[in-house]
N, C-alpha and C positions, 0 to 999 in steps of 0.2 A: 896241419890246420888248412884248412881252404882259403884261396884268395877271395881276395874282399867282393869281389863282380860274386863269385859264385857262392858264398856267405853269404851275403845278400837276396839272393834268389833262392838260397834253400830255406831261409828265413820265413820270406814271403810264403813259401807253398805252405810251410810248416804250422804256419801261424795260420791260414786259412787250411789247414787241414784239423786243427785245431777244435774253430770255429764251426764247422761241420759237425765232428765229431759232439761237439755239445749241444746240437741243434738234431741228433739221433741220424744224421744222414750218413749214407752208403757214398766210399770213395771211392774213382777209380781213374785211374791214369793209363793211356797210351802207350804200344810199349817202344813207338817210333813217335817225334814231334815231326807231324809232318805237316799240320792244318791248323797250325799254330795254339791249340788245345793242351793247357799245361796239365787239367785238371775237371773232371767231373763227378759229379751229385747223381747220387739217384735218391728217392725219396719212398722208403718200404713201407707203401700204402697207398691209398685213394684220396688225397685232395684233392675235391671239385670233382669228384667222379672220374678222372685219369687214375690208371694206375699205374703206380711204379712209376712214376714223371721224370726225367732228368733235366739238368741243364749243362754245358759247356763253361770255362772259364779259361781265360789267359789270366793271369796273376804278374804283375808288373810292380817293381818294386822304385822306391826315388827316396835317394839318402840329399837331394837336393831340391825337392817338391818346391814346385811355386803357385804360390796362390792367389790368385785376382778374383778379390771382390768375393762373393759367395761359391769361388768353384776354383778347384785345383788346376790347372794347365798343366797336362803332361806332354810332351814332345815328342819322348822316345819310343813310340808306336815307327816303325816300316811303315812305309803303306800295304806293304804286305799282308802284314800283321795289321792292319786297320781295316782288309779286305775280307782277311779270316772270321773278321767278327762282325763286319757288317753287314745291311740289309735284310729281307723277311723272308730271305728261303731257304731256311735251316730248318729241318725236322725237328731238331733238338735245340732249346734258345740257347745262345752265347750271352755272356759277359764278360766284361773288362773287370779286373778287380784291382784295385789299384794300393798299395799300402805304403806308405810314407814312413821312410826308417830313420833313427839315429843317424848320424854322419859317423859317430863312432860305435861302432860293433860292437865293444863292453856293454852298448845301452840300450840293445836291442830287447833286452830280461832284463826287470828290478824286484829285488824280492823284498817285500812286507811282511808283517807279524800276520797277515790274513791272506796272503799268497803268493804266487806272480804274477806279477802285472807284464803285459807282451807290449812293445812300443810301436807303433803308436796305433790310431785307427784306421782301420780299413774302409773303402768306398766302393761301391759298384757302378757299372755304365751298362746299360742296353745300346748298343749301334746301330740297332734293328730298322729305324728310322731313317737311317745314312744311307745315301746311293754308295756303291763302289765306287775305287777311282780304275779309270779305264787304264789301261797297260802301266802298275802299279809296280813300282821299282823297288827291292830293298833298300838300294842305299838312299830312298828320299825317307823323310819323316812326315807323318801327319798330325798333327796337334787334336789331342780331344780336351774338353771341358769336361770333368769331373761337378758337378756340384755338390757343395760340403752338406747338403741334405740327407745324399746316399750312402747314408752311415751303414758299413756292411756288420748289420748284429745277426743273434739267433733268430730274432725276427724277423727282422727282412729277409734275410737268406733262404729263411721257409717260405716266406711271400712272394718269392720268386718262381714259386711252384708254380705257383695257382695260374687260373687261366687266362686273367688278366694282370699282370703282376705291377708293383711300383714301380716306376721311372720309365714304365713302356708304355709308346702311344696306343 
């Protein structure tokens, strides 16, 4: 069995590989993490006149998620990894995806008489708006706000295609 740290983190991609898969998108992974990219979409078609569009995703999981107010407060970004995902010169858009887990790994699957249910819900971030931080240390953290708005469904996750998409300025 896998330890909890890396249970956890196979959960998250799994669970938003998932969510892909039922929204018809092409998955495709890295075969080194070197650009902090756990996780990419391509999209096999024309919305808005792009073809074949993709986007970028780190996928971050918190079996301790804290929530103030209307938005998640995650911590455990590097600034590294808050650098990988931020500002507007990325050919290809990043997101943060964020998934809030069970504390106990039993409760991450519940099964129903109408199926499984995956725990809990997923969020997305654009950083695209964020400056870098300048000579950006792994061992510091940088806190992002998640708002409980950016509910990552089939829907959004496709509307992230488009050329103006949700939550980006």
């Amino acid at each position: 069995m896998l330890d909890a740290q890396n249970h956890q983190g196979k959960f998250g991609q799994d669970y938003i590989r998932a969510l892909a898969s039922a929204a018809g998108l092409l998955v495709f992974e890295y075969d080194l993490d070197r650009v902090g990219i756990d996780l990419g979409f391509r999209f096999p078609g024309q919305p808005g006149g792009l073809a074949s569009p993709a986007i970028e995703v780190q996928v971050k999981t918190s079996s301790k998620p804290n929530m103030i107010g209307g938005e998640w407060h995650y911590d455990s970004l590097t600034e590294q990894q808050f650098n990988w995902l931020a500002g507007p010169d990325y050919t290809v858009p990043r997101y943060l995806f964020l998934l809030p887990v069970p504390s106990d790994r039993k409760e991450y699957a519940r099964f129903e008489p109408g199926g499984m249910m995956l725990q809990h819900l997923a969020y997305y971030l654009s950083l695209e708006t964020e400056p870098q931080i300048a000579d950006p240390r792994p061992t510091r953290r940088r806190k992002v706000r998640v708002p409980l708005g950016n509910v990552l469904t089939v829907r959004s996750l496709l509307r992230l295609f488009e050329p103006n998409p949700i939550g980006v300025a």
